[in-house]
N, C-alpha and C positions, 0 to 999 in steps of 0.2 A: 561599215566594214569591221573586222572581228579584230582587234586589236591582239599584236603580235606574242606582248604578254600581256596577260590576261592582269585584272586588277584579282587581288586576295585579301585577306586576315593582313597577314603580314606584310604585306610590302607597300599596299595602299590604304587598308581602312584605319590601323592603328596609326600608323603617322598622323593622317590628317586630322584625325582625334587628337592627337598631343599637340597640334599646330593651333588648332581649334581653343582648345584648354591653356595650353601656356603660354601662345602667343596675340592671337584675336580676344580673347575675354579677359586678359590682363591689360592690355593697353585700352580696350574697349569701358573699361570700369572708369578708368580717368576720363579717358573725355566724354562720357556721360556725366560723371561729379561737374565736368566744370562748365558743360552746357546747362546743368540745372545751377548753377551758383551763376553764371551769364545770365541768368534769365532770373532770378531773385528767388529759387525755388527751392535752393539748400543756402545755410548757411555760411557764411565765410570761415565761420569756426570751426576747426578739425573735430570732427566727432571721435571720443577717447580711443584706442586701439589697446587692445589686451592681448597677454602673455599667451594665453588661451582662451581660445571665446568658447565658454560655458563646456559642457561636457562632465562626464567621469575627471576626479581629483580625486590624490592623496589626502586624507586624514593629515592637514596640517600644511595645505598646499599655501602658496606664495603667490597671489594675486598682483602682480604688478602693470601698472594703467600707464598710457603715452599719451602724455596733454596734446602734442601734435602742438601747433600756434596757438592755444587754447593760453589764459593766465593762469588760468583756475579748473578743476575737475570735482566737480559734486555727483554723490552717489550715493546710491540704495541697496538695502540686501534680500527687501520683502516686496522688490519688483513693481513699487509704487513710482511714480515719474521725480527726480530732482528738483522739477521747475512747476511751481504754479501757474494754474493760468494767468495769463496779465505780465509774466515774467516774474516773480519773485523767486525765494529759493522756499523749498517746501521745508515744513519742519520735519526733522528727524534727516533730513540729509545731511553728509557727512563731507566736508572737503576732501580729497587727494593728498595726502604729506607723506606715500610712501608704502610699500609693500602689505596686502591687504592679508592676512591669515585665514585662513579657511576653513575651519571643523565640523560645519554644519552645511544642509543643502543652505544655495542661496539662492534669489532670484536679483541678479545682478540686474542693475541700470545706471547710469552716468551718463552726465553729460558734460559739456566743456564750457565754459563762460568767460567771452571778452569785452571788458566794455559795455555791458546791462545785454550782451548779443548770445547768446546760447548757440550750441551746435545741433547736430541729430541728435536723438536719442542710439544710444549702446545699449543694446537689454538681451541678455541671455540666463540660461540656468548653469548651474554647476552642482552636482551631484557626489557629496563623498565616497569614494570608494571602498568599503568594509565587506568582511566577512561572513556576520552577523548569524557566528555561531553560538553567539548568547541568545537568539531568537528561537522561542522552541513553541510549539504547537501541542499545547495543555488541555485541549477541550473539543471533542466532534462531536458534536448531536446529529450523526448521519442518518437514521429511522426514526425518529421520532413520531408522537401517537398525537394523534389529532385532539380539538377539542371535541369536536362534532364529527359523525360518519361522514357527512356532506363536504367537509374543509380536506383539501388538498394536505397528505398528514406532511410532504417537505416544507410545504408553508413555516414551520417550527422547525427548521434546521438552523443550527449557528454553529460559528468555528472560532475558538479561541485563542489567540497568542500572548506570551509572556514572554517580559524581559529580566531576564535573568544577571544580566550584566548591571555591574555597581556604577555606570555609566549611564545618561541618554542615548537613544538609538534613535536617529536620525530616518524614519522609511520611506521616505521619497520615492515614489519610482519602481519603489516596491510590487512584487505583483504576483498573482497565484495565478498558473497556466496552466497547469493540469486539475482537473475534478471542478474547480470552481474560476468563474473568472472575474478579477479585481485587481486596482491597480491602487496605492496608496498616493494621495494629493498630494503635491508640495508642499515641506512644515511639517509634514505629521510627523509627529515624533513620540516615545515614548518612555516616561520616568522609569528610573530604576524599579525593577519589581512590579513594574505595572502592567496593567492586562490591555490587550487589543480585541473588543468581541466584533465581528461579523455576523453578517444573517441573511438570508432570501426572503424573510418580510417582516418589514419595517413594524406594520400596524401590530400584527398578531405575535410579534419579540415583544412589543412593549406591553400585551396585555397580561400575556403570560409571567412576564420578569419587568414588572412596573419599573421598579428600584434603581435597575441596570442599565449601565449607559451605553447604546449601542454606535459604535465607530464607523460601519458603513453598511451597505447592502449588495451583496456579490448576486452578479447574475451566474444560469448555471444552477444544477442542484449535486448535492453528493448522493453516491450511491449509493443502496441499499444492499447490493450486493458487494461490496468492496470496492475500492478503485486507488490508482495513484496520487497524490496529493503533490504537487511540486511549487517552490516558491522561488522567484527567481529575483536577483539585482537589477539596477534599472539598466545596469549594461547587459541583461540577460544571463546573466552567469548562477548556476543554480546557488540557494543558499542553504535550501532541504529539499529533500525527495525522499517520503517514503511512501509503501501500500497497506491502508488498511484491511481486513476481512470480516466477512459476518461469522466464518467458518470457524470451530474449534482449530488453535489454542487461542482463537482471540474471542475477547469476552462476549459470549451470547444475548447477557440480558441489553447489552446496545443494541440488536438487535429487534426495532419493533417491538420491545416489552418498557419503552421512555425513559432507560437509561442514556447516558452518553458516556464514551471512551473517556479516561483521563488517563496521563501517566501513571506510574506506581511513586515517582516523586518528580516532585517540578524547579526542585532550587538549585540545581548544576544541570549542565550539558550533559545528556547521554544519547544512546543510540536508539532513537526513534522507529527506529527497520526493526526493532524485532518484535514481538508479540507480547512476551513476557515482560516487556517492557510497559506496557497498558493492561489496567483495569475498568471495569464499571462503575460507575460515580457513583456516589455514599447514598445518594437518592433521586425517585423519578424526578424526572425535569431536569438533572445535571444541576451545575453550581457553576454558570455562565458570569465572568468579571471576578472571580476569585478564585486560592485553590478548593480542590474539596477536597475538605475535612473527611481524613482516613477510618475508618469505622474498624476495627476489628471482629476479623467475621473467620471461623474454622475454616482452611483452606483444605479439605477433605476431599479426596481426590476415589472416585473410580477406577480401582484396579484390577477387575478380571469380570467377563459375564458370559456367562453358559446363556446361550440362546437354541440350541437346537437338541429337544430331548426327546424323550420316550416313556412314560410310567413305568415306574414308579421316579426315575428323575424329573426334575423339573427346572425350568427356566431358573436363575440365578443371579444375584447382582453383588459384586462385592465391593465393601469402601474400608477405606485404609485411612486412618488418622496421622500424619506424617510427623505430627507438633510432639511438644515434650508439654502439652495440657492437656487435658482431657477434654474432649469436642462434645458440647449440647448441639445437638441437629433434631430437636423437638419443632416440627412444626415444617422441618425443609418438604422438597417436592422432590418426586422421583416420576419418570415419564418416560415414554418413544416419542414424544413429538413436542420439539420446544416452541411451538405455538397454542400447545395444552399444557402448560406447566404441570398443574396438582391433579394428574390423575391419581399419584398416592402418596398421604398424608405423612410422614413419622410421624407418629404419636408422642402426646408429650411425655417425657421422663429419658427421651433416645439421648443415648450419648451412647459413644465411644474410645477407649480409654486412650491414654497417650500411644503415639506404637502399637494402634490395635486395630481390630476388624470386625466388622459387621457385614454378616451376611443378610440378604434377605432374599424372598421369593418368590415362587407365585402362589405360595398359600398368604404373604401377604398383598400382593399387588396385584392376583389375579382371585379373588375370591369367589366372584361371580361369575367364570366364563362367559364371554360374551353378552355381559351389560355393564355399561359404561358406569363410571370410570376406571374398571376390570380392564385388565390390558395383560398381554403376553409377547412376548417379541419374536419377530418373523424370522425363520431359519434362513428365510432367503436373502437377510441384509436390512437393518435399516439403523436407527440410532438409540442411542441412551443418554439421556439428560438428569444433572440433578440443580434443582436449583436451592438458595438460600430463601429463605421466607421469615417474617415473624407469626404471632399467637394469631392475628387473623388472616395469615395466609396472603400479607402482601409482601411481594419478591422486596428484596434487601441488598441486589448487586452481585452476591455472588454467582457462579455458574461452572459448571465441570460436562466435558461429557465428549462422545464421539460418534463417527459413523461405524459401523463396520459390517463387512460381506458376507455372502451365505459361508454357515458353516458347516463342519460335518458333525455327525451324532455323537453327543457326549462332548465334544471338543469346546474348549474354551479359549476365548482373548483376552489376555492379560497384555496391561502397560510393561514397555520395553524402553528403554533409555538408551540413544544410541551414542558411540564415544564422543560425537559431535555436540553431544544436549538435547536431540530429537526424540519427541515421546510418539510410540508408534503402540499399535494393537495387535500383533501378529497371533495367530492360533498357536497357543500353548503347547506344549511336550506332552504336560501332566496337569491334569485338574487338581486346583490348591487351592480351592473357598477357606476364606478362614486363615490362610497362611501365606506367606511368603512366595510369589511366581518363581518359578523354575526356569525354564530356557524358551524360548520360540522354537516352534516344530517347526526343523530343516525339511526340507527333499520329499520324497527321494530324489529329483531333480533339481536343480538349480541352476540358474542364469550366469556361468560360468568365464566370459567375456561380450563384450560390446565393442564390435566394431563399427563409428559412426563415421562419415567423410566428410569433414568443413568443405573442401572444395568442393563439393557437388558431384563430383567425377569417378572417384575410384567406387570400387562396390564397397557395400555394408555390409554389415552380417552382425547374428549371433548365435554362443556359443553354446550350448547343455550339452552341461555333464550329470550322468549316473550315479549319484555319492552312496547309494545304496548298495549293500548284498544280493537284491534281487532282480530280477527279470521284471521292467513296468511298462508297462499298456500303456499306450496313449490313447484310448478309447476303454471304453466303456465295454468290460468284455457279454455282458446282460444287452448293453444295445449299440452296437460296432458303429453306427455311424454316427452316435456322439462322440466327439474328438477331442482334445486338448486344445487351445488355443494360446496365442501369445497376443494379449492386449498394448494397442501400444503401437505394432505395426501390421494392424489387421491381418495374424497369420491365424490358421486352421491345420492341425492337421489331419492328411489322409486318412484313413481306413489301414486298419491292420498291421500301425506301427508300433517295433518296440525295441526295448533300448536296453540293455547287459549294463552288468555291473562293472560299473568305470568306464563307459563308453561314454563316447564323445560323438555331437551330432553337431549339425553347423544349418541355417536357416540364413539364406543371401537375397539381396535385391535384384540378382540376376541372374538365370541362369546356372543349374548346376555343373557347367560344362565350362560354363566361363569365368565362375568364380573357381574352379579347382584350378586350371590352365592361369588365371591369372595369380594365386596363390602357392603355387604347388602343392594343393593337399594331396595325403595321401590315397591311393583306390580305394582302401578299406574304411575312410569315415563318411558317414552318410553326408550326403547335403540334399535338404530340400530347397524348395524356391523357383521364381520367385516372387518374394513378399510384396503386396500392392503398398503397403505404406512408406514410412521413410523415420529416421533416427534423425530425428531433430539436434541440429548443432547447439543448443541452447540448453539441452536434457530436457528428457521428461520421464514419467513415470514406465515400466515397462512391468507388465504381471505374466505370469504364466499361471493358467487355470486349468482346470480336469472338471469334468463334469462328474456331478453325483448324480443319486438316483433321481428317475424323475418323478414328479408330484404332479397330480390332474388336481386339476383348481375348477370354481365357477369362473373363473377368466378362460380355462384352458391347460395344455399341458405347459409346466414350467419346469426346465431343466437346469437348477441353481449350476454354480459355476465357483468351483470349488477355488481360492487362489494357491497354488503352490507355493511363487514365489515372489517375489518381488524387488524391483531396484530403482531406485529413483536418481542418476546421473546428472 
């Protein structure tokens, strides 16, 4: 029969669990102890009782031991037994005379001795608790180059640590949880200034870096495409997290050309998250178990390239010397594709003066049209690469360079520094080879607000406005049903729209009907929608693009995709 009240959570299951727990396996603990000491199967002797049995501890914790009827308490802190077999006391055990100090992991044991009669063993661990933001992560050989086509090229991955602290670091417990997985042993520990190398295989670390003493072998590989790295406490609490990339601003030649990532310095704490904070090692193979020796090498940076002309112009590349020396780059690479470095040489005697600039173009890097190593770069988007080299053309770490989108005729991308420290490409105002960039070409449209909804509920939207004096097309008036688009949340628009100077348009998640009604806008501003995509609460990047003319290819027709504007949130 159905009982009147019903049992629940609350009223019957939790009780009988706490009845269970503090009252049946508390008194249940003793008269087991003393049916095995009736029966000769435990000791008479209290087995020692601690303040805390093992666990997370303070840096400097106070280990205090309870003899219980015991005379005597001996014990260990390297988790070996107190008592020989036969009964003796082992060597290196320690009596009991009083509050134990703690600074390091321990593997505690003791026991109790009455009378030549010993008790249980007492054995647990105890784990300092630190911050171990002197722990920094000096070295990734995430791509690295095989010996052989045939070898697995991660085979020759390793991960570096250093201790930066004038201290011992105690890393018990330790452990990497993200990109690679490894746990540090109990004991391991490491000297001030000392390195920790890791690796995914044993044989092939040691043939490559004989010399080097390798600490463990993490299963797991890192990836070649970027990934998270996180290192956690043995109570799980993170102690770093950052993301590396293979992408510009973070150093190229890591990537698959046998460099590896190193900081820009390794002897204080800094912030490992950001990019600029990493370069490429002084040479291939990295410099696994030590720091690497800084090289000074021209930081010559890429600042504007005309990629879509028409004769008598021509494709373009320009480099900017930033230094107060004069930059030798005899012998660097220049390229579209940084898995071809030396498509074109500088020749030797190149230099550029302090605060200066060199152009070059495709009477030098395209000489040949179309025979290799002759190169031009696609108007429809792709990259430019420089790299550092010596006399015979072997890469040296450094590396510069970017992606960027089709452009339109004549138009140039020049580097843009935004108030934040971000270096971007946007399509120039004014073409400035040879000088000083001007402005990034605004508008005439632009992404004017962003409405996104963390609750999931309300509608979205975004906003364009007109920043122009004139009347613009959202299509293409030569061929009407190419349309403008908004990357980001998959919009298109119609046929035959356009937009007055200083108008305002509005593009929603829902419904033009129900986003005005739920807004108030007014009759007179457009709204299209709505949008199949969605404004990610976390930001992401959002482009507004126009289409240019279009080009028939041996692929097909291609209608490049002009960016007007863009926001990254």
């Amino acid at each position: 029969s159905k009982r009147s009240n019903p049992f629940t959570r609350d009223n019957a299951w939790i009780g009988s669990i706490n009845n269970v727990v503090n009252n049946f396996i508390r008194r249940r603990s003793d008269i087991v102890f003393n049916q095995l000491k009736r029966d000769n199967l435990l000791p008479d002797v209290d087995a020692p009782a601690l303040n805390q049995f093992g666990g997370l501890v303070v840096d400097g914790f106070q280990l205090n031991v309870s003899r219980g009827n015991a005379e005597r308490v001996y014990f260990m802190l390297d988790g070996s037994d107190p008592r020989l077999m036969g009964g003796g006391i082992a060597p290196g055990a320690r009596l009991y005379e009083g509050s134990i100090l703690l600074n390091e992991h321990a593997q505690f044991t003791a026991r109790g001795l009455t009378n030549g009669e010993w008790s249980a063993l007492t054995q647990t661990d105890f784990t300092i608790e630190r911050s171990f933001k002197e722990l920094l992560i000096t070295e990734i050989m995430y791509h690295p180059n095989a010996e052989e086509e045939s070898q697995d090229e991660d085979d020759y991955e390793f991960i570096e640590l250093k201790n930066v602290a004038s201290t011992v670091l105690d890393l018990s417990g330790v452990a990497f949880t993200n990109g690679i997985d490894f746990t540090f042993p109990n004991g391991f520990v490491v000297e001030p200034g000392g390195f920790v190398v890791l690796a995914r295989n044993s044989e092939l670390f040691h043939n490559r870096y004989p010399t080097v003493a390798l600490d463990g072998v993490y299963t797991g590989s890192l990836n070649n495409g970027g990934e998270r790295l996180t290192l956690v406490h043995a109570s799980g609490e993170t102690i770093l997290t950052f993301q590396y990339d293979d992408a510009q601003p973070w150093p190229l030649t890591a990537d698959g050309q046998g460099f590896s990532l190193v900081p820009m310095q390794t002897a204080q704490v800094h912030d490992q998250n950001q990019a600029i904070s990493w370069r490429s090692s002084s040479g291939i193979t990295g410099s696994p178990g030590r720091d690497d020796t800084l090289i000074k090498i021209p930081q010559v940076l890429i600042t504007e390239i005309l990629t879509h002309t028409d004769l008598p112009q021509v494709d373009a590349v320009e480099i900017f010397n930033p230094s107060d020396l004069e930059a030798d780059i005899s012998g660097w690479l220049l390229t579209d594709d940084k898995d071809f470095p030396s498509k074109y040489v500088f020749p030797t005697g190149t230099r550029i003066p302090s605060e200066g600039y060199l152009v070059v173009s495709e009477s030098d890097f395209n000489p040949t049209p179309g025979v290799d190593p002759s190169f031009t770069f696609s108007s429809f988007g792709e990259s430019v690469f420089l790299f550092s080299a010596d006399s015979l053309g072997i890469l040296t770490g450094y590396s510069q360079g970017f992606d960027f989108d089709a452009s339109a005729n004549g138009i140039s991308f020049g580097q843009y520094i935004t108030s934040q420290g971000d270096t971007h490409y946007p399509p120039q105002n004014q073409l400035t080879l040879g000088a000083p960039n001007t402005e990034p070409l605004v508008g005439p449209l632009v992404i004017n607000e962003i409405g996104y909804a963390s609750n999931g509920v309300s509608p979205e939207f975004l906003e364009l406005k007109n920043i122009s004096n004139n009347r613009v097309f959202l299509f293409d008036p030569e061929f009407p049903s190419h349309t403008w688009q908004i990357e980001g949340i998959g919009f298109s628009f119609p046929t035959s729209v356009s937009v007055e100077p200083g108008e305002i348009l509005l593009i929603a998640n829902v419904s033009p009907a129900h986003f005005r009604s739920a807004f108030a806008v007014p009759d007179d501003v457009v709204i299209f929608g709505p949008f199949e995509g969605n404004l990610q609460d976390n930001g992401e990047r959002l482009r507004m693009r126009r289409p240019d003319t279009p080009n028939v290819t041996p692929e097909g027709l291609i209608i490049p995709m002009l960016t007007v504007d863009e926001v990254r949130y």
